[in-house]
N, C-alpha and C positions, 0 to 999 in steps of 0.2 A: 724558323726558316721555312716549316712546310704552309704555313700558312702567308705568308709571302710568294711560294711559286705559284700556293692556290689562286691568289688574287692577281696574278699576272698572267694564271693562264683563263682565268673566268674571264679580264679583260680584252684577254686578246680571242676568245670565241665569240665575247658580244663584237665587237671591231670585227671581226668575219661575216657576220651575220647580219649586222647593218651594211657591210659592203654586197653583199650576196643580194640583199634586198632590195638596195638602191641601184643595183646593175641590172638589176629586170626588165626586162623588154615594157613595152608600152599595151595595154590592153587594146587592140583590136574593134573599133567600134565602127559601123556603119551607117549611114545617113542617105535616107531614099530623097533622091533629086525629085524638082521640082517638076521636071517635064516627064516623071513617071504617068504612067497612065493603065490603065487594065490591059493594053498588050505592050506597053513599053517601063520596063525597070532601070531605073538607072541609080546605080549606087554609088555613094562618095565614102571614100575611105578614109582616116584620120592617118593612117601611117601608109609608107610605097609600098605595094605589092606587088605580084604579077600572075600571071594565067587563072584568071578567075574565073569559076565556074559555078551555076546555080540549080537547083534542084527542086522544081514547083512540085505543090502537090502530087500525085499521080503521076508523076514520071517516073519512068523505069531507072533514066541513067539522069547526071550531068550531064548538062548543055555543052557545049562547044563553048572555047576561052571567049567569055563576054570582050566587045573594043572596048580599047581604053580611047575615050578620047581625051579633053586635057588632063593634067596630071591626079593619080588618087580617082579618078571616076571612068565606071566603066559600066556598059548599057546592054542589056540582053531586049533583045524585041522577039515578039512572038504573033504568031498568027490567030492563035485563041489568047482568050483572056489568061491572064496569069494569078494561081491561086494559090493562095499560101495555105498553112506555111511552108517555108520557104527555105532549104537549107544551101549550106554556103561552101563554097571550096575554094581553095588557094595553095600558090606555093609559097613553102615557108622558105626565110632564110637559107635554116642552117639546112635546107635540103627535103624532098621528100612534102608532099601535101597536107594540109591541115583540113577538116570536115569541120563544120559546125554544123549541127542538127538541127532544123526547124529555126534559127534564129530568126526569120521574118515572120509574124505572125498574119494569119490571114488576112485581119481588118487592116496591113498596113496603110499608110498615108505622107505621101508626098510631104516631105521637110523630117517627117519621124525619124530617132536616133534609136540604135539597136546595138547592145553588148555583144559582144563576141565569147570574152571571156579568156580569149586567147591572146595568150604575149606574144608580141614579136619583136 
């Protein structure tokens, strides 16, 4: 019999643990717009977000919430060139800001796709 609840409860922790994994938020990627330019960044996002914020080389702080213009993309302009890398901030979901560090790297390029790493 103990080998019977063993097999019922090993099933039912795999069955947890594919549900735990297939209910995982979606990784986080982003994608430099076409109309990026050395003082204009424009990022497309694969999942909604909201209050995004950027953080070029040599800055002290994050920028001010980049505009979102149509949906998932949102544009920081700047008066000097913009240098990477290039780190990222957002607010998350379930509450509270998420950072990525450096995920734009300095040679970016207009159409380039970039990991986040972050689920949401």
């Amino acid at each position: 019999m103990a080998s019977s609840s063993s097999s019922f409860l090993l099933a039912a922790v795999a069955l947890a643990a594919l549900f735990a994994v297939g209910s995982c938020g979606n990784e986080l990627t982003l994608t430099i717009g076409k109309d990026s330019s050395s003082t204009k960044l424009s990022l497309i996002t694969n999942i909604a977000i909201s209050e995004v914020s950027v953080k070029p080389k040599g800055a002290t702080d994050f920028s001010d919430d980049l505009k979102e213009s149509p949906a998932n993309t949102f544009t920081f302009d700047s008066k000097e060139p913009i240098k990477g890398p290039i780190s990222f901030r957002f607010a998350a979901k379930a509450g509270g800001y998420r950072v990525v560090d450096d995920v734009i790297p300095a040679d970016f390029k207009a159409g380039a796709v970039y990991k986040t790493g972050e689920q949401v």
